[in-house]
MARMI-770141 format. One line per 3 residues: their letters; for each residue x, y, z of C-alpha. Coordinates in steps of 0.2 Angstrom, whole numbers, plus 5000, padded with zeros to 4 digits. Layout:
<nodes>
a	X,Y,Z | ...
</nodes>
This chain:
<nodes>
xxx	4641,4892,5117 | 4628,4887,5104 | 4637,4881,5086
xxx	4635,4890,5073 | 4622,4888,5058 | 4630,4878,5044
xxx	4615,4887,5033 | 4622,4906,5038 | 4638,4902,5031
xxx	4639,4912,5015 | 4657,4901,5009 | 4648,4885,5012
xxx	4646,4880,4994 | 4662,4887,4988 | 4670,4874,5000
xxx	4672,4859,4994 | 4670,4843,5004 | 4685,4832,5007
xxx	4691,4818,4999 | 4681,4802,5003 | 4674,4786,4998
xxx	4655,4780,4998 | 4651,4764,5001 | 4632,4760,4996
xxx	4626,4744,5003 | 4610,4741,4991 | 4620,4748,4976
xxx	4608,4735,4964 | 4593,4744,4971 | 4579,4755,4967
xxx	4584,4769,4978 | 4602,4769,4971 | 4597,4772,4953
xxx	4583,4785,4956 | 4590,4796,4970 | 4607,4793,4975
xxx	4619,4792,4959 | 4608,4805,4950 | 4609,4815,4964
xxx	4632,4811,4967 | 4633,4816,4947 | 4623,4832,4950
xxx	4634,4835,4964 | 4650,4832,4951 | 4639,4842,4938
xxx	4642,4856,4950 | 4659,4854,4954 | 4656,4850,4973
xxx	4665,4832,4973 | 4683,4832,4976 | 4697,4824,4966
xxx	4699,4812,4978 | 4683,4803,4978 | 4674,4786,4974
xxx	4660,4775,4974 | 4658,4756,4979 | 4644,4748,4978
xxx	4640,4732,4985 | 4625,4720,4985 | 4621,4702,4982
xxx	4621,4705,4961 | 4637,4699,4955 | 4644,4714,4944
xxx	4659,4718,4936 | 4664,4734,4940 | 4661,4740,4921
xxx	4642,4733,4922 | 4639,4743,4938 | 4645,4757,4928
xxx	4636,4751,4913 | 4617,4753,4924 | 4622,4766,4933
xxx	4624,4776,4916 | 4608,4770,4911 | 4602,4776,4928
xxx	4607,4794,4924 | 4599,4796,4909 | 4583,4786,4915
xxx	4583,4799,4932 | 4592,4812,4930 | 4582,4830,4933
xxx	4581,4839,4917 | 4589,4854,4924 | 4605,4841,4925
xxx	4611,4837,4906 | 4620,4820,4904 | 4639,4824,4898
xxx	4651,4812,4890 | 4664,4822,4898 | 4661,4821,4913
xxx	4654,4806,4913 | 4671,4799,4907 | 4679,4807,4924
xxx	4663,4801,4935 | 4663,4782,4929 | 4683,4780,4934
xxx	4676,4781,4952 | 4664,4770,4952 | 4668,4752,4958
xxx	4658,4736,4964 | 4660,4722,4976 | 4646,4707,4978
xxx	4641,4701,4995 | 4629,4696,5006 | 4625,4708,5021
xxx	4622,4693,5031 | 4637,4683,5028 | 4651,4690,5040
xxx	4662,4684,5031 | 4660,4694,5015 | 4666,4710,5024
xxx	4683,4709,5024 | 4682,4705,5006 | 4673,4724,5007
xxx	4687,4730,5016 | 4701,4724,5007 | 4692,4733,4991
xxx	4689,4749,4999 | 4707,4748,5006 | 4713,4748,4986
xxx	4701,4760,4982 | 4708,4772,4995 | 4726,4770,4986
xxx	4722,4770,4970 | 4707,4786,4971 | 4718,4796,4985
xxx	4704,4797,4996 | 4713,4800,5012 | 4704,4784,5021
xxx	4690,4793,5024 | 4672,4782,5021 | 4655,4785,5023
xxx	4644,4770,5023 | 4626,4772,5016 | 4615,4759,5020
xxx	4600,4761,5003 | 4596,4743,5009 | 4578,4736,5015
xxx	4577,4742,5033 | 4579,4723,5040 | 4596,4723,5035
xxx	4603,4735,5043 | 4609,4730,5060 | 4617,4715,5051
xxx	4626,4729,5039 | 4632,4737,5055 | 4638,4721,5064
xxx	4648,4718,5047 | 4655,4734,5047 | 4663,4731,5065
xxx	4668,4713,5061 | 4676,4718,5050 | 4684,4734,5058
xxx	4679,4746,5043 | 4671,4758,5057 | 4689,4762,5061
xxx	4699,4772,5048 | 4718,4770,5051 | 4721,4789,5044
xxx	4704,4796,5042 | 4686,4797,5048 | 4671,4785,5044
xxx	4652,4790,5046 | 4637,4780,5043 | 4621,4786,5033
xxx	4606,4775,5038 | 4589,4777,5027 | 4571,4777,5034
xxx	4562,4771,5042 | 4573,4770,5058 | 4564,4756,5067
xxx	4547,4750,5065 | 4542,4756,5081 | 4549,4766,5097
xxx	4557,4750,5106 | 4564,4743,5088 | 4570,4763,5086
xxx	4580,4762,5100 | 4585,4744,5100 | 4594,4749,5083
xxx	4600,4766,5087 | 4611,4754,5103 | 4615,4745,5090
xxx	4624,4757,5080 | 4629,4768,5093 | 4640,4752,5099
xxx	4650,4754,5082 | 4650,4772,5079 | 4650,4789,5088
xxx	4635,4799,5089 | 4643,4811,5078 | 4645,4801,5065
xxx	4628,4793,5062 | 4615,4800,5049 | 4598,4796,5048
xxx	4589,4804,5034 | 4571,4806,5027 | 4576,4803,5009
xxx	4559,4811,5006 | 4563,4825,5018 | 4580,4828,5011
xxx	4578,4825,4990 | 4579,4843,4986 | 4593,4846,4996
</nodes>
């Protein structure tokens, strides 16, 4: 029997999703001030994020947590859609769950430093352990942001679910397509890896 249509469910948007976690490899980025912290506060804007949610970011910039909140503020009001009003209210809520923790993609090493921060995170925001991990980085990194990710055993939630959300372009080419989609595949279940057009996708 064929699943049902997400996009025929009248409810969808009064539910709201559960409590989570995003981890944004890249957070220093372009992509991260333009699209996806505009597009998390509009979601907040709307009350669609849950009480139980947060934002770590994590690159090779060393931040403080209040300087990542400090650009991502100036983000919003650089990016956000004028349909989309900055509020000092709910900023104050929004920038409580916004955290940071430097590191090198290619050091292995630097992950369990990652972990251990999400693992605080998860206590302190009530997150339920679950994590999504979006990788906004350039598309060379990405495998070694998955290896990291089992290295360091963060695919593996010990009470909740972890998903992954991989940017285009998947590959450069069929055989690099498919040597990364092994790649992932190896560290998560089919189920929960994303790959997104972000062009595609923006007005969603």
């Amino acid at each position: 029997m064929p699943e049902a249509n997400p996009f025929l469910d009248p409810l969808r948007f009064e539910r709201r999703p559960p409590p989570c976690s995003i981890v944004i490899f890249g957070a220093s980025g372009d992509l991260t001030r333009r699209k996806l912290i505009p597009a998390l506060y509009r979601l907040a804007y709307d009350r669609r994020i849950p009480p139980g949610f947060a934002i770590l970011g994590t690159s090779r910039s060393a931040l403080t947590d209040d300087q990542f909140r400090d650009r991502m503020r100036d983000a919003l009001k650089e990016f956000l859609d004028e349909d989309t009003p900055f509020d000092e209210h709910l900023w104050s809520d929004f920038h409580r769950g916004l955290f940071y923790c430097a590191g090198d993609v290619h050091d292995p090493d630097s992950f369990p430093q990652l972990a251990r921060r999400l693992h605080e995170i998860t206590e302190q925001r009530r997150t339920e352990d679950n994590a999504i991990f979006y990788l906004s980085t350039q598309p060379s990194h990405y495998e070694a942001v998955i290896r990291g990710i089992e290295y360091a055993k963060l695919n593996r939630g010990g009470r909740g679910w972890r998903r992954v959300v991989i940017e285009k372009p998947f590959g450069q080419d069929l055989e690099s397509a498919r040597a990364l989609n092994a790649a992932v595949q190896q560290v998560f279940p089919e189920k929960e890896i994303y790959r997104i057009d972000h062009y595609l996708g923006k007005e969603t």
